[in-house]
C-alpha positions in Angstrom: 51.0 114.8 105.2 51.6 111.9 102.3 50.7 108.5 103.2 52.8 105.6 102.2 51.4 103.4 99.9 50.3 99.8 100.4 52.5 97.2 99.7 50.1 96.0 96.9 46.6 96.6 96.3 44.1 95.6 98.7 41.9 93.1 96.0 44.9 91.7 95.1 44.1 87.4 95.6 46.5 85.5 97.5 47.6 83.6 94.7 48.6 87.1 93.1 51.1 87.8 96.0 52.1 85.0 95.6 53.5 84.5 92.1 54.9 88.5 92.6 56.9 86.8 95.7 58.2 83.9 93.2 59.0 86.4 90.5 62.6 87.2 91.1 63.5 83.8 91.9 61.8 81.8 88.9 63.2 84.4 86.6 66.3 83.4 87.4 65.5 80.3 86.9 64.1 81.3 83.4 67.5 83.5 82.5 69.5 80.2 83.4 67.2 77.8 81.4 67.6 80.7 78.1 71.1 80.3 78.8 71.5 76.9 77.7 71.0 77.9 73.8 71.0 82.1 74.1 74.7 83.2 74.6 74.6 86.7 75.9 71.7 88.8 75.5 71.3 88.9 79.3 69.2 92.6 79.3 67.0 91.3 76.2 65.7 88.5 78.0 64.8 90.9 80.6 63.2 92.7 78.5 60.9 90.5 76.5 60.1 89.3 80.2 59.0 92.4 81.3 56.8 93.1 78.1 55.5 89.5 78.4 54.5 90.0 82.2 52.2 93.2 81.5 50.9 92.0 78.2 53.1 94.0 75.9 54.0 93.7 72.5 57.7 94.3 71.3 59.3 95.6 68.1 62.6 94.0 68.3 65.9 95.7 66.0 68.6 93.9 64.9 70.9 92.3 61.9 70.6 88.8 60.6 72.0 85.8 62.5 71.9 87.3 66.3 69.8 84.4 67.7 66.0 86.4 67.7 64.0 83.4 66.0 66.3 81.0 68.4 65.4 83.5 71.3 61.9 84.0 70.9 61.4 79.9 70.5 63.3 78.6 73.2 61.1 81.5 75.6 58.1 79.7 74.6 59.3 76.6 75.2 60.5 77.6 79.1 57.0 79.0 78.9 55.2 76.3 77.7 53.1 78.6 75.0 52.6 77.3 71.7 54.5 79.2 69.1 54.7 80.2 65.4 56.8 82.2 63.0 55.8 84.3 60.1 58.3 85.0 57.3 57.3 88.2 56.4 57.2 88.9 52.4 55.8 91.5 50.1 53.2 88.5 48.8 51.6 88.1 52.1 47.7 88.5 52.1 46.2 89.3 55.3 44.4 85.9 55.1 47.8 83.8 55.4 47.9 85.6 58.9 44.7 85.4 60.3 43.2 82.3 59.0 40.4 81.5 55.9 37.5 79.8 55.0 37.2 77.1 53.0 34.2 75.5 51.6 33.8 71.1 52.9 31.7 68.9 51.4 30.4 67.2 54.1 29.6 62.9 53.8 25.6 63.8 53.2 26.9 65.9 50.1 26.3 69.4 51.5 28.8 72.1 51.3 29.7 74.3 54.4 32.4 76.7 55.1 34.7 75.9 57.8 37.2 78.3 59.6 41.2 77.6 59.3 42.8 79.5 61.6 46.3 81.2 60.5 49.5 81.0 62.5 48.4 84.6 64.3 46.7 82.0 66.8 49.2 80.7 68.7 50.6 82.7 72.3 53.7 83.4 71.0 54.1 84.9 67.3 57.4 86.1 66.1 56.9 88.3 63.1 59.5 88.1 61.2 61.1 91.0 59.0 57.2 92.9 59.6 58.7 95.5 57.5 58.9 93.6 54.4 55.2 93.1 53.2 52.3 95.6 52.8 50.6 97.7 54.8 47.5 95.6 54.5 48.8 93.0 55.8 51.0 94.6 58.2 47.4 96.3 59.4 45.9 93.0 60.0 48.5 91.9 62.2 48.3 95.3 64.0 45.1 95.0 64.9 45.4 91.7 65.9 47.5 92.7 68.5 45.1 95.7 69.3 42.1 93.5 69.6 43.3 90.1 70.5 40.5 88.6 68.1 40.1 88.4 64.3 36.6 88.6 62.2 37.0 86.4 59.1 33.4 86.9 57.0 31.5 88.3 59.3 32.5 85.9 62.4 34.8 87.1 65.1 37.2 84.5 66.8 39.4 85.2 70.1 43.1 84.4 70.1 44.4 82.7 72.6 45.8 83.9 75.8 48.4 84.8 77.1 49.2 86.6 73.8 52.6 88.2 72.5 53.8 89.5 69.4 57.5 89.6 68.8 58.0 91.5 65.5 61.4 91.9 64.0 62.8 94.5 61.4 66.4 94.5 59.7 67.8 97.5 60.2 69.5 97.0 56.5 68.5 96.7 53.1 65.6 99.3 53.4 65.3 99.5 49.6 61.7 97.7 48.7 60.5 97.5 52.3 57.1 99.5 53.8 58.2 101.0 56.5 55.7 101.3 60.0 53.7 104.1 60.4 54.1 106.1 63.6 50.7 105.3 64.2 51.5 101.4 64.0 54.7 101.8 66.0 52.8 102.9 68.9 50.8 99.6 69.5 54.6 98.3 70.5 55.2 98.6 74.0 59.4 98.0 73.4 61.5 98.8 70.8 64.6 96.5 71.6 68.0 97.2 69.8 69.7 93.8 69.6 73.6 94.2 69.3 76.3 92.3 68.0 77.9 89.7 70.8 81.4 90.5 72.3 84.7 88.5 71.4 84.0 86.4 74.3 80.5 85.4 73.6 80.8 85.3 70.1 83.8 82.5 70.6 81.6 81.1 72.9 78.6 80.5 70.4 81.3 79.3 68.1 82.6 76.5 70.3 79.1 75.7 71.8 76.9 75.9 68.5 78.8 73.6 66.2 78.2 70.6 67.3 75.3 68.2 67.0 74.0 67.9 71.0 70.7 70.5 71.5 70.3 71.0 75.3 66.7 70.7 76.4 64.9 73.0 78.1 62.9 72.7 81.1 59.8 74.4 81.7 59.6 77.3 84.3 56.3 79.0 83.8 52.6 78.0 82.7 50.3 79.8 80.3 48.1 79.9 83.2 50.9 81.0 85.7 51.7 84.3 83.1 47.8 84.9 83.0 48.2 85.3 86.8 51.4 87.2 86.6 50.1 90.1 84.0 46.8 90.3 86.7 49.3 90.3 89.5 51.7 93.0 88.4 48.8 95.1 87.4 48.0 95.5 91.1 51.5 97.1 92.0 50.8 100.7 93.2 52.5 103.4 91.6 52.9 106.4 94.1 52.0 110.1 93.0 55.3 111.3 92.3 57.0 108.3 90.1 53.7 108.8 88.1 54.0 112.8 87.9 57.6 112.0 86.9 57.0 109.7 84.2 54.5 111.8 82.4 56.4 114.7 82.9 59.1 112.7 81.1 56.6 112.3 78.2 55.1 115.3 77.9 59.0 116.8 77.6 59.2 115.3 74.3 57.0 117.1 73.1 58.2 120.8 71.2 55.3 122.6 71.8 54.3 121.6 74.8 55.8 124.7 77.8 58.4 121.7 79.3 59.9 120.7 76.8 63.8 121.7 76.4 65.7 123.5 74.0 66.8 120.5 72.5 63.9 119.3 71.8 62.4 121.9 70.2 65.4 122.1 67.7 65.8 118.8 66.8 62.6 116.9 67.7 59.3 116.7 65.3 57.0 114.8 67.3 57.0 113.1 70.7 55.4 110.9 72.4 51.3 110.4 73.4 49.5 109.0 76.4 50.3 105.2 75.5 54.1 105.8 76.5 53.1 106.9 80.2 51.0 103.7 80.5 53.8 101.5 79.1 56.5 103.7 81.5 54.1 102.8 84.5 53.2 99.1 83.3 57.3 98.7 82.6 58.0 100.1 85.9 55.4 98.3 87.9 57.4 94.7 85.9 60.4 96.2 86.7 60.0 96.6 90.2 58.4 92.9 90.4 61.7 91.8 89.1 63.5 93.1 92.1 61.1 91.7 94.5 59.3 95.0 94.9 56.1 96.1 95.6 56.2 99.8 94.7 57.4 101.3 91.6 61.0 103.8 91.7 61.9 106.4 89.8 64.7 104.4 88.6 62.6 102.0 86.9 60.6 104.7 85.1 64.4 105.2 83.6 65.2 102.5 82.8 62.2 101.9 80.7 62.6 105.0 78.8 64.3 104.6 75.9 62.6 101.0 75.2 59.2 102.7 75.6 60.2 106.3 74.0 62.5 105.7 71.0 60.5 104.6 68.6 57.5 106.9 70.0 60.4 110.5 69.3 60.5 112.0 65.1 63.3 113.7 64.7 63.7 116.0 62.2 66.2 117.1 59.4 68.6 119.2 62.4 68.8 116.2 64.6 70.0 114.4 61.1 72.3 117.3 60.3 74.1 117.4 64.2 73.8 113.7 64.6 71.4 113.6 67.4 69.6 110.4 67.9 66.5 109.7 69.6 68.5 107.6 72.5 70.9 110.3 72.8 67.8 112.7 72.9 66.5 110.7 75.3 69.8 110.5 77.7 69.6 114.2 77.7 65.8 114.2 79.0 66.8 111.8 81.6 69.1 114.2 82.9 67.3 117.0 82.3 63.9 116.7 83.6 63.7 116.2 87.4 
């Protein structure tokens, strides 16, 4: 005999329910408040929400000019986080990121080093271009996010919290750049694809961008309040068979393991570790918070998928050949594995 799960797990505070009971309601709020300066981009800014709300850092895709920089600023400010941007070149040290030491005379005429922290601490950090400077410094960034703190000579100093990473790539002009390693790629939780606006939307940030009035934005959530939201969500149960299915949705991309499809064996390399079941579960757990849940579906485990499995799939020279994706190779799984 299975036993229903509880609503939410027994240690949960009652500010916890709480702020899960506000969720749906004060993200609408949020979605309306983007929607002042974001045209469109309705399921991104779902998206980045539900990586923000379980602590998850996101790899976002996309062509110059679609309004990420905008995007990502305006969420801090409905946020209330502090924020900074990092042009990402192939002259970036690892020091311009995390912060240096400079030596102070101080007014008795000794000399001391003090600590300058780099634009890595602040709560919201859009990367910008990540794929354009060296692995070094890509690597300190990286583990950064990994770590939430940064040793500089010998001393280690926390960043602040909440902490996101919102790293961008052009999916263009890949001649010169330093490409992620798969390795690297895992530590995102999302890999968003931002797309070009419709006729409509695109006339709309035409007639609504080109003037000189800048609506502000009013502030929906705390840094505190998010702190409580990622502890919150944390505590929504996942029952034994959304969890079965999600890992047996990862453990299908994977050729040799005994699951895994035909079509997966043909035209995929490698597929995806442990880390995408957490990030399916966290997702879904956000997900389901979002709907005014308290238990996690199946259909949320979907619908994370390809955000949490695209970038984790390597294809290899077939899928190239017959024009098999990894979103299309993940469609397939979807419908494939029950």
């Amino acid at each position: 005999m299975t036993t229903t799960p509880p609503p939410i797990h027994s240690d949960a505070t009652e500010a916890e329910v709480a702020i899960l009971h506000e969720v749906p309601e004060r993200y609408k709020l949020l979605a309306s408040e983007l929607g002042k300066r974001i045209i469109g981009q309705t399921e991104t800014i779902r998206d980045l929400f539900v990586a923000l709300s379980v602590q998850g850092h996101v790899l976002m895709i996309g062509v110059p000019g679609l309004a990420k920089t905008l995007l990502v600023r305006s969420l801090a400010d409905v946020l209330d986080l502090s924020f900074q941007r990092i042009q990402f070149t192939p002259d970036l040290m690892p020091g311009d990121i995390t912060g240096t030491e400079i030596l102070d005379e101080t007014q008795d005429g000794h000399r001391q080093f003090r600590f300058v922290p780099g634009p890595v601490f602040a709560s919201l950090l859009l990367a910008d271009e990540i794929n354009r400077t060296p692995p070094k410094t890509q690597a300190a960034l990286l583990e950064a996010m990994q770590e939430r703190k940064v040793t500089v000579a010998g001393v280690t100093h926390d960043l602040p919290t909440p902490f996101f990473v919102l790293a961008t790539q052009n999916p263009i002009e890949q001649e010169g750049t330093y490409p992620l390693p798969e390795a690297q790629l895992d530590r995102f939780m999302f890999n968003l694809r931002v797309d070009y606006p419709s006729m409509d939307e695109e006339v709309r940030i035409l007639l609504e961008t080109t003037g000189d009035l800048q609506q502000p934005l009013n502030k929906i959530w705390t840094g505190a309040e998010i702190l409580l939201l990622q502890q919150a969500v944390r505590k929504i149960p996942v029952a034994q068979s959304v969890a079965e299915y999600a890992v047996a949705l990862v453990q299908s991309t994977r050729p040799a393991n005994a699951t895994a499809p035909d079509f997966v064996k043909r035209y995929v390399q490698w597929g995806a570790g442990p880390r995408a079941s957490q990030y399916l579960g966290l997702a879904g757990k956000a997900l389901a918070a979002l709907d005014g849940r308290f238990n996690v579906a199946k259909e949320d485990i979907q619908q994370a998928a390809k955000l949490v499995l695209r970038h984790r799939l390597i294809t290899n020279f077939r899928a190239e050949a017959d024009q098999q994706t990894t979103d299309s190779i993940i469609e397939r799984l979807l419908t494939t594995v029950k």
